[in-house]
N, CA, C and O atoms as a MOPAC input file, in Angstrom:
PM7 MOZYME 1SCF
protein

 N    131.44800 1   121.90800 1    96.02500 1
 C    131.21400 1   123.21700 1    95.48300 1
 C    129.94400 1   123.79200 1    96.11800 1
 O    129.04000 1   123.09700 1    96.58200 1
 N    129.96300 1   125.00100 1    96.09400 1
 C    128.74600 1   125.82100 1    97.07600 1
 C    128.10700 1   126.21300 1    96.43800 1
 O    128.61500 1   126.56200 1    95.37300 1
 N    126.82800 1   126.40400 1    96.57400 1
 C    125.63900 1   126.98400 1    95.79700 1
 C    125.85500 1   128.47500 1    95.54800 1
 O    126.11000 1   129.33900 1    96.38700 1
 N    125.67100 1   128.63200 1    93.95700 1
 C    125.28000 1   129.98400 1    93.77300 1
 C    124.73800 1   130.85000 1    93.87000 1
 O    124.67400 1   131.41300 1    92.77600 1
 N    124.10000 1   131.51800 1    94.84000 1
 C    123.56800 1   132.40500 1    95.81200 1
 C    123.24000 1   133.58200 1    95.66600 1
 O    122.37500 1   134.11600 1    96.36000 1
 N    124.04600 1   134.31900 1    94.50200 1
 C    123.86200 1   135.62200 1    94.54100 1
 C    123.18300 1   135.79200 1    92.97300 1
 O    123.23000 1   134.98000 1    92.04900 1
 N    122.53900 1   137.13300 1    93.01000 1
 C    121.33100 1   137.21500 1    91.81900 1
 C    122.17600 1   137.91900 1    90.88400 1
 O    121.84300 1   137.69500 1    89.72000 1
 N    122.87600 1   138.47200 1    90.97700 1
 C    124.20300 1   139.36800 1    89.89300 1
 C    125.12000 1   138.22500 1    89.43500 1
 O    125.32800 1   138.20500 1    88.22200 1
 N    125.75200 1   137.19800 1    90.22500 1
 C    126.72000 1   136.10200 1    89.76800 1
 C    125.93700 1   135.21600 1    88.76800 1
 O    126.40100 1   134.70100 1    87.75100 1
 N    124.36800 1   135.10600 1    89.34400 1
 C    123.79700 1   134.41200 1    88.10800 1
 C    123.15100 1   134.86500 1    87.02000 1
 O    122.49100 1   134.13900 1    86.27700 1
 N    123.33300 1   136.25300 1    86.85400 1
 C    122.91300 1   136.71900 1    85.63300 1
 C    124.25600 1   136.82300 1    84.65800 1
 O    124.17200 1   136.72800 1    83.43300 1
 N    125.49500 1   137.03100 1    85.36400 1
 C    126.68900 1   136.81700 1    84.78400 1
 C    126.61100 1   135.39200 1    84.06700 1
 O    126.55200 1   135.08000 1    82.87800 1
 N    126.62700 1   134.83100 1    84.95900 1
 C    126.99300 1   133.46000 1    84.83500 1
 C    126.26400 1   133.09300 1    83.52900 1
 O    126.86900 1   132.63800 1    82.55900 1
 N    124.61500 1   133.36300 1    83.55600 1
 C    123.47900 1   132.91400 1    82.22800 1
 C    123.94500 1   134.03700 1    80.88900 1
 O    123.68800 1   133.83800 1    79.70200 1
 N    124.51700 1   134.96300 1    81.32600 1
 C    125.34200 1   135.77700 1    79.67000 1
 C    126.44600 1   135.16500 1    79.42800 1
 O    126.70500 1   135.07300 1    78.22800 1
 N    127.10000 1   134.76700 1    80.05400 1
 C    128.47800 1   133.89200 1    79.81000 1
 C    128.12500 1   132.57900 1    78.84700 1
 O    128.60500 1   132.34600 1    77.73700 1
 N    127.11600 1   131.76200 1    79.61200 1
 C    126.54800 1   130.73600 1    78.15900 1
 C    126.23400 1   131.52900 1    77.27400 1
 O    127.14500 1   131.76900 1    76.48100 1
 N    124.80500 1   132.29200 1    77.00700 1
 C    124.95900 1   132.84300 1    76.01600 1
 C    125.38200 1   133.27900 1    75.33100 1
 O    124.63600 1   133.58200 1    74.40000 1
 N    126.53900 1   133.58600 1    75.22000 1
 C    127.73900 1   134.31600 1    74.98700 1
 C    128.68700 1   133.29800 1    74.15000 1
 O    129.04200 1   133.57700 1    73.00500 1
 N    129.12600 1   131.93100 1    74.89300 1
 C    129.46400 1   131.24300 1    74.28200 1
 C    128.89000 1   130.34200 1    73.36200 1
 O    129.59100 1   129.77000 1    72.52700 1
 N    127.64300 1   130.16400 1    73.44700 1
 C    126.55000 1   129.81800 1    72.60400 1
 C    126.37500 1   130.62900 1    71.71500 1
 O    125.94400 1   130.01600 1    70.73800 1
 N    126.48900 1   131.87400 1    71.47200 1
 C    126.45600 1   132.46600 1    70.23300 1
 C    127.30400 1   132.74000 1    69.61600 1
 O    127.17600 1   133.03800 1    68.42900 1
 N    128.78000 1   132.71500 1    70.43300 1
 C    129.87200 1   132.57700 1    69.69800 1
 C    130.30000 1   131.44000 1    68.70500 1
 O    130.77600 1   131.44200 1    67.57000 1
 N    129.91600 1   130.41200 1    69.65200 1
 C    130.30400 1   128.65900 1    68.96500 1
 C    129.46700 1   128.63300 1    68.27100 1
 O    130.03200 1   128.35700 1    67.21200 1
 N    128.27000 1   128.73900 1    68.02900 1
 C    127.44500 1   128.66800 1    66.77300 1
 C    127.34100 1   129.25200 1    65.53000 1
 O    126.83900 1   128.79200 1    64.50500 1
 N    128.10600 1   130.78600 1    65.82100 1
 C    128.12800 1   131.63200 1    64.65100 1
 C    129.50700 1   131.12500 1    64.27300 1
 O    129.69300 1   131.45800 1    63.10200 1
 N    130.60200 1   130.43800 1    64.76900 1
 C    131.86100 1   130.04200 1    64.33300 1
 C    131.78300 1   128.83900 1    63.63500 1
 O    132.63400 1   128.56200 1    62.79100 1
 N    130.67800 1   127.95400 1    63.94300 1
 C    130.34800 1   126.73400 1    63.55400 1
 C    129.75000 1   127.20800 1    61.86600 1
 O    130.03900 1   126.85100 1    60.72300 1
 N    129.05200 1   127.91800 1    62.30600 1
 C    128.21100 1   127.84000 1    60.78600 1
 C    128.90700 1   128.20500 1    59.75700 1
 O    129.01100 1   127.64100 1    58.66800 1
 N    129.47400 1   129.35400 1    60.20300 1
 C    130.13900 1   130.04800 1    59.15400 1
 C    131.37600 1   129.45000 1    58.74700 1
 O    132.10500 1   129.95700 1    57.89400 1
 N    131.60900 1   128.43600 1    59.31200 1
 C    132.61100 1   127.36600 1    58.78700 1
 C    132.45500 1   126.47600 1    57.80300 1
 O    133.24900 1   125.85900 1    57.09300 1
 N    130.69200 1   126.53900 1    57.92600 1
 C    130.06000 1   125.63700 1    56.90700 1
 C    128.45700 1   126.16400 1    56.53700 1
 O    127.44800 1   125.50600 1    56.79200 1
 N    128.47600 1   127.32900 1    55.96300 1
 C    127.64800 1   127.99000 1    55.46200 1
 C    126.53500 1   127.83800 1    54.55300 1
 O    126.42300 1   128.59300 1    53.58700 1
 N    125.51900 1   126.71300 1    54.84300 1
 C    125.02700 1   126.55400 1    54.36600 1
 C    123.74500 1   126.54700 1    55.20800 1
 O    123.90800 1   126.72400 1    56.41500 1
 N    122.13600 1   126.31900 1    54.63000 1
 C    121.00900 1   126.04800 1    54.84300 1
 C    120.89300 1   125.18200 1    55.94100 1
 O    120.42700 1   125.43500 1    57.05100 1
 N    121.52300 1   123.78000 1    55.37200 1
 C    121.80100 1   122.76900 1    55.88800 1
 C    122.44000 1   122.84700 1    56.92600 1
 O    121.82200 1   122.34100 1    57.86300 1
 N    123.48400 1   123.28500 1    57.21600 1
 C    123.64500 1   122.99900 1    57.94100 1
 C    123.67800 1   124.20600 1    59.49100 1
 O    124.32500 1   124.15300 1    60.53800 1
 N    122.53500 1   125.32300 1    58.90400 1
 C    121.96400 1   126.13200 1    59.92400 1
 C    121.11200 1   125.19500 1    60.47400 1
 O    121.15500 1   124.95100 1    61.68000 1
 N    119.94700 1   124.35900 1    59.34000 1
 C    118.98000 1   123.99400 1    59.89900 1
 C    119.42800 1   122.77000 1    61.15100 1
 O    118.68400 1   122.60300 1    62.11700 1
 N    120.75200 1   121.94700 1    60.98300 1
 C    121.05700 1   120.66000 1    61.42100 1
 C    121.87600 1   121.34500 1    62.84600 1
 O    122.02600 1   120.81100 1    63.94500 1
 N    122.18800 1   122.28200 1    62.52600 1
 C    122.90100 1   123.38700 1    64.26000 1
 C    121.93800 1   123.86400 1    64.92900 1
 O    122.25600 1   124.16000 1    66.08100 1
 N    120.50900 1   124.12000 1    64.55300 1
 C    119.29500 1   124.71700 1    65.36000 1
 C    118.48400 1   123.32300 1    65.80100 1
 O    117.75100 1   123.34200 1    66.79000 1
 N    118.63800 1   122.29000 1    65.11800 1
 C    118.15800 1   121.12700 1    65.99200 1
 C    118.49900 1   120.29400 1    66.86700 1
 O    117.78300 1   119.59400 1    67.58400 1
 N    120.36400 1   120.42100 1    66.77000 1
 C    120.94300 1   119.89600 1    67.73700 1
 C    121.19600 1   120.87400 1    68.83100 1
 O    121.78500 1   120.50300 1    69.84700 1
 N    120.83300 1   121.96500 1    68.70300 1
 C    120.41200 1   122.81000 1    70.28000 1
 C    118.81900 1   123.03400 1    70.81600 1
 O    118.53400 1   123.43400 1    71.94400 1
 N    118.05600 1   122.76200 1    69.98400 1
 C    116.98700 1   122.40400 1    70.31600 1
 C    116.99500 1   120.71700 1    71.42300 1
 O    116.73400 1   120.29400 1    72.54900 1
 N    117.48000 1   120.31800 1    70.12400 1
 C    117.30500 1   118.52200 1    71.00100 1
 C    118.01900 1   118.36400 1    72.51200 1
 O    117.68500 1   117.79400 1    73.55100 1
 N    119.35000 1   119.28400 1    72.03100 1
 C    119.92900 1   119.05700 1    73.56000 1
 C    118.87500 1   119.95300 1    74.74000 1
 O    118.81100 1   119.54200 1    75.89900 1
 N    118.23000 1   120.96600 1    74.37800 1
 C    118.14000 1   122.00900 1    75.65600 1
 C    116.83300 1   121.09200 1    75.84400 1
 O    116.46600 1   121.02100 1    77.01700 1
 N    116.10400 1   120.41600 1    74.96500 1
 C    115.05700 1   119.41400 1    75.28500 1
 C    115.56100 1   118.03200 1    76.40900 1
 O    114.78000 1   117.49400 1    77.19400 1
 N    116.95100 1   117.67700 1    76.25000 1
 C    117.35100 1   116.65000 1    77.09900 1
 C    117.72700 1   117.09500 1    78.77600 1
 O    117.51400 1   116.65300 1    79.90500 1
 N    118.39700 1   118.21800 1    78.15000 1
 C    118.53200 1   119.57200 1    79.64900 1
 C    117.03600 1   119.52600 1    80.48200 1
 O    116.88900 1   119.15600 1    81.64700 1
 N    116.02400 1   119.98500 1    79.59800 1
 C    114.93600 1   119.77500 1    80.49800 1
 C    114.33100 1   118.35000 1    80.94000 1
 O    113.52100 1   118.33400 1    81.86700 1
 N    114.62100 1   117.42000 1    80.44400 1
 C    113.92200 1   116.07400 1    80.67600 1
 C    115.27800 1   116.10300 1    81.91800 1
 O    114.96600 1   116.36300 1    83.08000 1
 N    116.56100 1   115.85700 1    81.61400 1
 C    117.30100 1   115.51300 1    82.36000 1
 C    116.64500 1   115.97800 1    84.09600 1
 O    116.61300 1   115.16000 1    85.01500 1
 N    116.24800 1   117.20300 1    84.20800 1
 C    116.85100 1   117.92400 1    85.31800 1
 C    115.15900 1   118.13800 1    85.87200 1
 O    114.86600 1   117.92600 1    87.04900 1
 N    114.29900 1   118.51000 1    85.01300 1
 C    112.88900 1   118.97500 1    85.28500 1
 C    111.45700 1   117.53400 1    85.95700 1
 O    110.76200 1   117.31800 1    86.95000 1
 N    111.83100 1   116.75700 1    84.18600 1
 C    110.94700 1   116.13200 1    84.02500 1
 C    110.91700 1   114.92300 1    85.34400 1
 O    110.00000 1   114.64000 1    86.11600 1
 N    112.82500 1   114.16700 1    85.18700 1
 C    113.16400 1   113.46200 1    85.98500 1
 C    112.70400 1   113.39800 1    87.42900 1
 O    112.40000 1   112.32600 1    87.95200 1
 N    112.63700 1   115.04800 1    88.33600 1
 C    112.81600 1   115.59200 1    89.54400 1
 C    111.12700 1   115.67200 1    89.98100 1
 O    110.65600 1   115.29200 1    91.05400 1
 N    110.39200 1   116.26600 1    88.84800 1
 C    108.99700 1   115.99500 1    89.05100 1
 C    108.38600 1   115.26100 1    89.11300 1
 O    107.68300 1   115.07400 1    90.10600 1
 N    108.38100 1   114.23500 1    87.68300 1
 C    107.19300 1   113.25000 1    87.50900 1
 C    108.04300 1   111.93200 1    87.94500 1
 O    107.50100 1   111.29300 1    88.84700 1
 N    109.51400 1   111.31200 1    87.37500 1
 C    109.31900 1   110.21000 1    87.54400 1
 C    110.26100 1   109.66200 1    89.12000 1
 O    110.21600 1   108.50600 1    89.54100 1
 N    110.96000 1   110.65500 1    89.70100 1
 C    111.90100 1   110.06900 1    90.75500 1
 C    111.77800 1   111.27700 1    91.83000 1
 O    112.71700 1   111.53100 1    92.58500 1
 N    110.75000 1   111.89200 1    91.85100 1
 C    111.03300 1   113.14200 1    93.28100 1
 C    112.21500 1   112.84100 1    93.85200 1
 O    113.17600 1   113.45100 1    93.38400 1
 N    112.50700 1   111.80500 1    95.03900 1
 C    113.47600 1   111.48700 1    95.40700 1
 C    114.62800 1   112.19800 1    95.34500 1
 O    115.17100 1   112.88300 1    96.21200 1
 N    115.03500 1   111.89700 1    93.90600 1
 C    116.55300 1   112.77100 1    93.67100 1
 C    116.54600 1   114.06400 1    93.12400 1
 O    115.79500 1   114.40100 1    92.20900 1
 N    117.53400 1   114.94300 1    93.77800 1
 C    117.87400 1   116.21200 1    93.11100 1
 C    119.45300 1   115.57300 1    92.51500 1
 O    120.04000 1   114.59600 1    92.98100 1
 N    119.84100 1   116.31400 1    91.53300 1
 C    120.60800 1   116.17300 1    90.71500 1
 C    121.73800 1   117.25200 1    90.67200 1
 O    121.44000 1   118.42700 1    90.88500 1
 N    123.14000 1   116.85400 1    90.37700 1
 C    123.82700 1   117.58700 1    91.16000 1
 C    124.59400 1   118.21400 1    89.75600 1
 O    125.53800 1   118.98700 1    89.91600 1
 N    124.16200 1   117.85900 1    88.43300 1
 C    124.70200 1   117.89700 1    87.34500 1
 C    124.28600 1   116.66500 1    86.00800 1
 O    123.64800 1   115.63600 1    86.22400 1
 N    124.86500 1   117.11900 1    84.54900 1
 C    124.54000 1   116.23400 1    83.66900 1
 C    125.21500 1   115.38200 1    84.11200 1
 O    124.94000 1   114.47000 1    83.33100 1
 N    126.20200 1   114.81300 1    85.08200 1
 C    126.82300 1   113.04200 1    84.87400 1
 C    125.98200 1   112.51900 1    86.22700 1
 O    125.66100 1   111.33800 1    86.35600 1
 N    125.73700 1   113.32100 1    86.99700 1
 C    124.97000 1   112.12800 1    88.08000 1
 C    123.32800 1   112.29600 1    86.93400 1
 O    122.94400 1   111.15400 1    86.68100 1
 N    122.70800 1   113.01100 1    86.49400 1
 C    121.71200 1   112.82200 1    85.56700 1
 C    121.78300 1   111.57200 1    84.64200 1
 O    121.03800 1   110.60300 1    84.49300 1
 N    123.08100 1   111.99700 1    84.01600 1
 C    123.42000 1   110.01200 1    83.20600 1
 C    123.50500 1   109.32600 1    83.98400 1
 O    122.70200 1   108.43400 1    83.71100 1
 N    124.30900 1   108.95100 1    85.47500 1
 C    124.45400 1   107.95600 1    86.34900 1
 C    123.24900 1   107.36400 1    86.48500 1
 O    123.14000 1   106.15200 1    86.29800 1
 N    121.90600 1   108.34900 1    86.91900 1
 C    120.65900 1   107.65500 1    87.54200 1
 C    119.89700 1   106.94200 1    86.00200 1
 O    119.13200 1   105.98000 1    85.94000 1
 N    120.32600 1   107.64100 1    85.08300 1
 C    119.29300 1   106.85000 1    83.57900 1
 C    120.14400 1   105.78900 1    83.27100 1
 O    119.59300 1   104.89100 1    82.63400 1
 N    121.24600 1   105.63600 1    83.51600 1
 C    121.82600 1   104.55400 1    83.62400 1
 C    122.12500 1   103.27600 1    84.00200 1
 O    122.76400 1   102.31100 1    83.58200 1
 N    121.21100 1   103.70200 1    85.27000 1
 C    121.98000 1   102.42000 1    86.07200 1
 C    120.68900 1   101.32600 1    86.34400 1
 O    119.54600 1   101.78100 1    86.39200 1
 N    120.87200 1   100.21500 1    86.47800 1
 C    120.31300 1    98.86300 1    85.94500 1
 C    119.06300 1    98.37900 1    86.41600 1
 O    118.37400 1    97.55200 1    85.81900 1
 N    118.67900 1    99.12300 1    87.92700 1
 C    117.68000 1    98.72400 1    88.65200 1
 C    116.71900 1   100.10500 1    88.66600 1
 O    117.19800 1   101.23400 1    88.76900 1
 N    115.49400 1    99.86400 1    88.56400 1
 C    114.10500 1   101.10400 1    88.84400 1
 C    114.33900 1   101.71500 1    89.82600 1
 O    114.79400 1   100.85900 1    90.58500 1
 N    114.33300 1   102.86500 1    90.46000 1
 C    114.18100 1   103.44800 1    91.84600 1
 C    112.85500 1   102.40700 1    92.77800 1
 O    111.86600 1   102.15400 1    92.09000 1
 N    112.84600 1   101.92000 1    94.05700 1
 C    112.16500 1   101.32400 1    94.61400 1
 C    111.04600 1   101.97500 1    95.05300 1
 O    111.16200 1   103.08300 1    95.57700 1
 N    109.83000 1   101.37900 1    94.90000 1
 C    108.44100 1   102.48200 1    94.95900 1
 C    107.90800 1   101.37000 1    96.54900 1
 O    108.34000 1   100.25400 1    96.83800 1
 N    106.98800 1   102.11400 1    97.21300 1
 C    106.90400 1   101.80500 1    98.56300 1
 C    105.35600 1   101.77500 1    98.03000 1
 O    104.64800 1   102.45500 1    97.28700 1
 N    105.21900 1   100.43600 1    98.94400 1
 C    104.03800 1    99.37700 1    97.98500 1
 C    103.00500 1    99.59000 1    99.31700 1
 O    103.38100 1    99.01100 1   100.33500 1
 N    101.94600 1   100.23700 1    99.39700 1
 C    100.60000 1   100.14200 1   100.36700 1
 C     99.81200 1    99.59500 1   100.52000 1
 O     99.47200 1    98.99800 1    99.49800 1
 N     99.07000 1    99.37300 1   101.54900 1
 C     97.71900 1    98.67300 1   101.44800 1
 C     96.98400 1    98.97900 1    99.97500 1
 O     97.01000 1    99.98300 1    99.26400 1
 N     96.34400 1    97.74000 1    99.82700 1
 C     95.32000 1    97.70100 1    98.39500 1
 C     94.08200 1    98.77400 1    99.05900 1
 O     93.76100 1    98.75700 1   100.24800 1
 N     93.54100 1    99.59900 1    98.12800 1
 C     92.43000 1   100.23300 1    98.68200 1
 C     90.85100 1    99.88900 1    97.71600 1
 O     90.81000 1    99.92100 1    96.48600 1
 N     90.10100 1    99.69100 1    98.28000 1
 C     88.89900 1    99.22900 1    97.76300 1
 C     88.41100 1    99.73700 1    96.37600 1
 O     88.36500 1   100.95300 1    96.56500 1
 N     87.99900 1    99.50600 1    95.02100 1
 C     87.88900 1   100.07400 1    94.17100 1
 C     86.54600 1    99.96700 1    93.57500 1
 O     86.46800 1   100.44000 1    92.44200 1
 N     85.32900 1    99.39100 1    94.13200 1
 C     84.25200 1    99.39600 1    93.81700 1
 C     83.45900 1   100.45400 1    95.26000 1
 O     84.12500 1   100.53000 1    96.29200 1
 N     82.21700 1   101.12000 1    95.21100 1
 C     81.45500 1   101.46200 1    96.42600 1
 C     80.86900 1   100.20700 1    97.66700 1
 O     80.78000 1   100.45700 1    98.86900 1
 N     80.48100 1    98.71200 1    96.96000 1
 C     79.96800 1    98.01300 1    97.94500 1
 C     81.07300 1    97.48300 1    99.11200 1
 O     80.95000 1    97.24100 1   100.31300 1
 N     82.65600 1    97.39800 1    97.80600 1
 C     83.64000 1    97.25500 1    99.00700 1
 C     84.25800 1    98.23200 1    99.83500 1
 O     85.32000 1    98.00500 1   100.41500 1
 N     83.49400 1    99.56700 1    99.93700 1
 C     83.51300 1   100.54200 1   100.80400 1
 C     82.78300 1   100.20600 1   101.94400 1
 O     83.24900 1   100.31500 1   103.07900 1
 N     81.49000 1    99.74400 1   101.65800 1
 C     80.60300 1    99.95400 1   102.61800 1
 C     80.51000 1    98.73700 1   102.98500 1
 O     79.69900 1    98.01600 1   102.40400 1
 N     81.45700 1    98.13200 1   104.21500 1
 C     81.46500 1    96.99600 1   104.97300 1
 C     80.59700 1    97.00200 1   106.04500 1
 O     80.76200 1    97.82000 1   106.95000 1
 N     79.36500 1    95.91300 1   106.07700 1
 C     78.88800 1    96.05400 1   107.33900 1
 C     79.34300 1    96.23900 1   109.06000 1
 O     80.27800 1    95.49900 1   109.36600 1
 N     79.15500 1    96.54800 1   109.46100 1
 C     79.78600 1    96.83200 1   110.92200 1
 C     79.57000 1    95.39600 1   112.05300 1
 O     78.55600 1    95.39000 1   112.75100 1
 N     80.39100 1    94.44200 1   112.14500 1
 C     80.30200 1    93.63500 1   112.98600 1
 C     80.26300 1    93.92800 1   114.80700 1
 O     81.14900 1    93.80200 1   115.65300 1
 N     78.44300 1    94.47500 1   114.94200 1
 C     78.24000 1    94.89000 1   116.25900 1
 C     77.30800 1    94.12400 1   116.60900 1
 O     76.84500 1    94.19500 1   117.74800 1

């Protein structure tokens, strides 16, 4: 699939969720009209759009640069799978000043 490219397809595209997001939620509730269970429908879209951002943001920045992500199932694939991403191990670097300042063997 090809990247979405154009600035009109993606403003479509971001009213179209919204759209169905406010549809499915106002159909949800009012199915079950209560306090309760407004308050328990505003936290499970909170919690998810919180996993949306860890998934896609947090992942890409802080803990795996490496990968871009092509969607939520390769996002589950990589939290999934059994081994750490491999970190590329460097010379030790000196952590006091005297083991900075090595005399010069001249």
């Amino acid at each position: 699939m090809r990247d979405l490219n154009s600035h009109r397809s993606m403003k479509i595209k971001a009213a179209l969720f919204a759209a169905i997001g406010l549809v499915s939620g106002c159909l949800l509730w009012i199915s079950i009209p209560t306090f309760k269970s407004l308050v328990l429908l505003v936290l499970c879209i909170w919690a998810f759009c919180r996993l949306y951002y860890f998934a896609f943001y947090v992942i890409e920045r802080y803990i795996d640069p490496r990968f871009r992500f092509s969607g939520v199932f390769a996002a589950a694939r990589y939290l999934l799978r059994s081994r750490p991403p491999e970190k590329k191990v460097g010379p030790a670097k000196p952590t006091t000043k005297s083991e900075q300042r090595q005399p010069s063997s001249k």
